[in-house]
C-alpha positions in Angstrom: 119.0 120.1 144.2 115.2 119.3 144.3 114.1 115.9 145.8 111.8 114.0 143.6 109.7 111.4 144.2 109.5 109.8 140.5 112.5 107.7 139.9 113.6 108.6 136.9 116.4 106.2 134.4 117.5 109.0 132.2 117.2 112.7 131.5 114.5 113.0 129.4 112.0 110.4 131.5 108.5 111.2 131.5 106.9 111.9 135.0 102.7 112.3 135.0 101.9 115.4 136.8 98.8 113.4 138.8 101.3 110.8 140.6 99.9 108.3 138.1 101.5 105.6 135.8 103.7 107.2 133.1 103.0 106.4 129.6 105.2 104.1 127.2 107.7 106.5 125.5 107.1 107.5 122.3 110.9 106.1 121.0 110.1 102.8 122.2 108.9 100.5 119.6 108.4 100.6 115.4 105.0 102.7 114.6 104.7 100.3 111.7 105.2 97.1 113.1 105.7 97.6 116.6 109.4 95.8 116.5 111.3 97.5 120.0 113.7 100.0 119.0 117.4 99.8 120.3 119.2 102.5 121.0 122.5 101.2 119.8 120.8 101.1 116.0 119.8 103.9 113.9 116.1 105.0 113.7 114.5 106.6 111.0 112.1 109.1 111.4 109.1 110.5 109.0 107.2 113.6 109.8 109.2 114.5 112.8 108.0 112.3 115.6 107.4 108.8 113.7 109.9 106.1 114.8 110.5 103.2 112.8 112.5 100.3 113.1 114.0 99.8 109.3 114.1 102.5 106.0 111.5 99.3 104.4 109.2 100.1 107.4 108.9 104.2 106.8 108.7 103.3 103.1 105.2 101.5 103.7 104.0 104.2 105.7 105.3 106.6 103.6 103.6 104.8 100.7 99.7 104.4 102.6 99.7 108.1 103.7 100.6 109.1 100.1 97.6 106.5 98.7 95.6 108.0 101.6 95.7 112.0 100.8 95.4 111.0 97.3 91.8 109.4 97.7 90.9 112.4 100.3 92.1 114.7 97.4 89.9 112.6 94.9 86.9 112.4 97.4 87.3 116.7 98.1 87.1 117.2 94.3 83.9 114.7 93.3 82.6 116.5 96.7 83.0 120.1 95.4 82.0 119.4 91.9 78.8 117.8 93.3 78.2 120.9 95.0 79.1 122.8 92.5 76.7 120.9 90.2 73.8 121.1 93.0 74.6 125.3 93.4 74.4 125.6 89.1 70.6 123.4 89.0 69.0 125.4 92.1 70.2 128.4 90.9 68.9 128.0 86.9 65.9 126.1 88.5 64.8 129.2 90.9 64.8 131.4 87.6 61.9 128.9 86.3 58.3 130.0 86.9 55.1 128.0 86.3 52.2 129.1 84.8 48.9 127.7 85.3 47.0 128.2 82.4 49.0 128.1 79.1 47.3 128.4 75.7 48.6 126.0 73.5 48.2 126.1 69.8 46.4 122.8 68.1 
């Protein structure tokens, strides 16, 4: 068996490969609200790796990311159809010649 030099409280315990401090697991507290998470109580994932403390907690988050990539949706669409508006006037403008010296009928 290979002698370690981490000392290590469970299975899956993190150990840095440099020697230096470990980081906080990523189990250890609500992502929401930051409430420590037991491990006797359930927790309740969202999007694989999320932990949160209560079903009301994932809900909020659930709720901004939804508000969130609806406004990035919105702000992708006015972006392309201001491009798409910018693309139509250079290209009808670059058709457009001036002349200099027009006769105009009086």
């Amino acid at each position: 068996m290979p002698s370690s030099s981490a000392s290590t409280n469970s299975f899956f315990a993190i150990v840095p490969l440099d020697g230096g401090e470990t980081c906080r697991h990523a189990m250890d507290a609500c992502y929401l609200c930051g409430k420590p998470l037991s491990r006797i109580c359930d927790i309740f994932m969202y999007r694989g790796d999320t932990p949160f403390c209560s079903e009301e907690c994932r809900g909020v988050q659930m709720e901004e990311d939804e508000v969130r990539e609806r406004t990035n949706a919105k702000i992708l669409k006015e972006r392309a159809a201001r491009k798409e508006q910018g693309h139509g006037t250079s290209t009808s403008e670059s058709n457009i010649t001036c002349a200099a010296n027009v006769p105009v009928a009086s």
